[in-house]
C-alpha angles and dihedrals in degrees: 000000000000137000136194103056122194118260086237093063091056089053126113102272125254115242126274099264090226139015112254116261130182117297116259106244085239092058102045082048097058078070120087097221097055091061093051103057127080128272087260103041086048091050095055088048100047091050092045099039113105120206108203133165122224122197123231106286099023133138107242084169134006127215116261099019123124106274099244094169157048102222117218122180115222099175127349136032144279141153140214111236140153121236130205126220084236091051099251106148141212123187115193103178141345110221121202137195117309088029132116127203137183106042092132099063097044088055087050087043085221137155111265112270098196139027126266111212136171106235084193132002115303150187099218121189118220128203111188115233095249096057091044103055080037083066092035091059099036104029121073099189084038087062091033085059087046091054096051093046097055091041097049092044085046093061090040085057097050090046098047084056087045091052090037099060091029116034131076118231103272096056093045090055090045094050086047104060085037086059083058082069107057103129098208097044096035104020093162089065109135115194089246110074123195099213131141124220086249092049090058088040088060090047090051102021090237124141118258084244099054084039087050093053095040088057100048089055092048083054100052086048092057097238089116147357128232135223136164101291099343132077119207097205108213108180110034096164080060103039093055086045093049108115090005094110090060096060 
């Protein structure tokens, strides 16, 4: 979990920089899950899906709102966090392009219990609750995608607590671009990121300035290398394994 959040993020949100319109069918195709169901069951997801972009800094979702979505990511960033009134921050996950978040809460049909927010600007997919638990219910690669979602965030979260209370900076900075790389969560990852010093320090809640030294040393080390706004990342075996020894 991170602390420390920047004021901005606890700023009212920009508006969304279009309204959502149906998905186009090639979009919804560049995602696993949409290949794998029926004719009928992509049809009803291809008329119901929404496409919207989000500018850097806005709300895709708010805590404690009913949650309306499944929230896909087709290009950006954001993150799901929770904010306090004094400003005291928590970031749970950043999720890039390709990923999908929130299907949890739209099973339980519960109010959101954290913040989406686009970290960049973002094209950001939306399936309304009732077609999801329709596939769900109807599809079984639809629900074996489901499963394996919830089993493989669930061990990202325990292992970002874990890297949080135990880790030092630099290993904390280094697990959290490597999370970026998990091939069933965020299939799209290319090994160049373009992401900026102030993008990793919302993942970790650590200042530009400690994210700036912790990548410099991952790059002497040879783990990554480093560009204006973007991180080729060289040695990802070692980069998932950086830190681990010491827990």
């Amino acid at each position: 979990m991170r602390r420390g959040a920047p004021v901005h993020a606890m700023s009212e949100p920009a508006d969304p920089t279009s309204l959502p319109a149906p998905a186009p069918a090639p979009v919804l195709a560049g995602h696993a899950w949409f290949g794998e169901l029926a004719p009928a069951h992509q049809a009803l997801a291809a008329r119901e899906t929404l496409l919207q972009s989000f500018a850097a800094g806005s709300f895709i979702a708010r805590r404690g709102e009913p949650s309306r979505h499944w929230i896909g990511v087709d290009s950006g960033l954001i993150k799901l966090a929770v904010y306090t009134p004094d400003g005291r921050g928590c970031t749970f996950s950043g999720v890039p392009a390709g990923g999908w978040c929130g299907e949890g809460s739209v099973i339980k049909r519960e109010r959101r219990r954290y913040d989406v927010i686009a970290i960049r600007d973002s094209q950001v997919l939306l399936v309304p609750e009732p077609v999801f638990n329709t596939l769900l219910a109807q599809s079984l690669p639809f629900a074996s995608f489901v499963v394996r979602q919830l089993n493989e965030r669930m061990g990202q979260f325990i292992a970002t607590v874990q890297n949080d209370r135990l880790l030092g900076a630099d290993a904390r900075v280094a697990q959290a671009i490597a999370q970026l790389f998990h091939p069933d969560l965020y299939p799209r990852t290319s090994p160049v990121l373009e992401l900026s010093q102030e993008e990793i320090g919302l993942l970790t809640g650590l200042s530009r300035q400690r994210v700036n030294q912790a990548l410099r040393r991952l790059a002497d080390a040879g783990m990554v290398h480093l560009s204006y706004q973007s991180i080729r990342v060289t040695d990802l075996p070692r980069l998932r394994h950086f830190g681990m020894s010491d827990l």
